[in-house]
N, C-alpha and C positions, 0 to 999 in steps of 0.2 A: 519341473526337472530342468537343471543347467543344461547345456551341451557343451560349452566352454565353461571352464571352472574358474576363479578369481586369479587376477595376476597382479603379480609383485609392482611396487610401485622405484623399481630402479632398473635402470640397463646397465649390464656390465662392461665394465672399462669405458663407463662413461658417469655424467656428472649426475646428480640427484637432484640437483636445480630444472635439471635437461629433461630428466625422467618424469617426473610428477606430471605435470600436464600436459605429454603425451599420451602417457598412460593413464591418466584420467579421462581424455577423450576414446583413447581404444575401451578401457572399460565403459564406458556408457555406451558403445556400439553392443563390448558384447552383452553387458546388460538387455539391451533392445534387441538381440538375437535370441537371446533367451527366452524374454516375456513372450514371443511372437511368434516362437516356435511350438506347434502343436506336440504334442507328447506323442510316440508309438512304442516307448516301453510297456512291456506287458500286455500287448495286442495279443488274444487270448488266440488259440490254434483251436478248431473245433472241426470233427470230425463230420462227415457226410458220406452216404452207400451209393455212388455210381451206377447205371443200369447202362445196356448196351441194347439195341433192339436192330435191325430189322425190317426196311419195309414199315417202320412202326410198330413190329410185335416181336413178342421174347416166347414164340409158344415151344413147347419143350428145350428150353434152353437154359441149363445149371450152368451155375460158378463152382470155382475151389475158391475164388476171395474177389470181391470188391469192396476197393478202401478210398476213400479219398481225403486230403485236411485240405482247408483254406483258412485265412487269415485274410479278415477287412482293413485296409489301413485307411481311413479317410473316404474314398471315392474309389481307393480300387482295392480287388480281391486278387489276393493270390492263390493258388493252390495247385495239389496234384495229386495226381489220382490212377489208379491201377483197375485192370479188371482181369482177370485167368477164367477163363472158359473152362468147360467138361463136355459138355456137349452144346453145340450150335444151334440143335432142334431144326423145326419146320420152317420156320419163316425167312421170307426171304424178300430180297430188295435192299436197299440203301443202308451201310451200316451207320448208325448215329451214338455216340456215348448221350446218356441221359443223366437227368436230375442233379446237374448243377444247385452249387445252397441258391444261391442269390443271382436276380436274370443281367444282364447286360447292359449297360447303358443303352435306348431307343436308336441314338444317334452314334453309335460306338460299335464294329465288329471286332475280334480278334482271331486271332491266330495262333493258337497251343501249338505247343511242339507234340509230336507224337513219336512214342516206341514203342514199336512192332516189335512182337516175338511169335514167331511161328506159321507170318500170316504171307502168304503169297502175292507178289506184284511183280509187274516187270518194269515199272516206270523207275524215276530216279528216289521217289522218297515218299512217304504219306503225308500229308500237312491236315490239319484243322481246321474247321471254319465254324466259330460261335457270329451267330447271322444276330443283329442291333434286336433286344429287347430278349432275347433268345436264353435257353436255361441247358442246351442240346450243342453240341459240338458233331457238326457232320464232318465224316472222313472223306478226304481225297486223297486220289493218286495222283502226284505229277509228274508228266507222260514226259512231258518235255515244255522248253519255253512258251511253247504257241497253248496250250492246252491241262486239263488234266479229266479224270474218269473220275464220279463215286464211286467209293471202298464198293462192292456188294458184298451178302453174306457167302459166295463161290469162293472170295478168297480167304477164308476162316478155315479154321483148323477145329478139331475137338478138344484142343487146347494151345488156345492160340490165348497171346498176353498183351494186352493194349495198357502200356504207358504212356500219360500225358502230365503236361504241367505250363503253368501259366501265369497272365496274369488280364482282368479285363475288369471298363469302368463300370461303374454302374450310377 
């Protein structure tokens, strides 16, 4: 696959004496940009089911939908992913989104964006944290600069909607 496409071997309102072996040398760059360029057309988008738990557990706890896609490009993953509750059920403790496709780079965390629908906090915002080698995205609240709190299942709704999206190495 090109990325620059072939160029004309003249410049306008100038000489063709002048032109050619400029443009000789610029084409053998973009020649060498080309060969050297890894391809990411057609980077296939493949879908994955998110799970949300709890303390580590999902006991009596339904969905209306979890969706998630990602795309590998090279060394990192993109993707995003939704989850809509029905009921919260019994468990309780730390909220975590689950079953990431692919785990994290060992030496790599990241930070997903998160949107909240329905889900109660008093701090300034929720953030993400996928911990190096990791497949789970724990929620936090931040409180403010000095600090933040884990999401728990107290601040969930019986239909509360976790948006996220991202990107992390692996």
């Amino acid at each position: 696959m090109s990325i620059i496409g072939p160029l004309p071997n003249n410049i306008v309102n100038g000489d063709a004496i002048d032109a050619v072996p400029v443009m000789a040398n610029f084409n053998w760059i973009v020649s060498q940009v080309n060969a050297n360029t890894p391809s990411i057309v057609n980077t296939p988008i493949t879908a994955f089911t998110p799970g949300l738990t709890f303390g580590g557990g999902s006991t009596g706890m339904t969905f209306a939908s979890q969706s998630g896609f990602y795309a590998r490009v090279q060394n990192t993953v993109y993707f995003v992913l939704a989850v809509l509750i029905t009921a919260k059920g019994s468990s309780t403790g730390a909220a975590v989104i689950t079953n990431l496709p692919i785990a994290c780079n060992a030496s790599w965390a990241s930070y997903p964006t998160i949107y909240p629908d329905k889900l109660t906090f008093t701090g300034k915002y929720i953030m993400g944290f996928l911990a190096p080698g990791g497949t789970s995205i724990a929620l936090n609240e931040v409180i403010s600069a000095a600090g933040n709190a884990q999401v728990a299942d107290t601040y969930f709704a019986n239909n509360t909607l976790i948006e996220c999206s991202g990107f992390y190495q692996v």
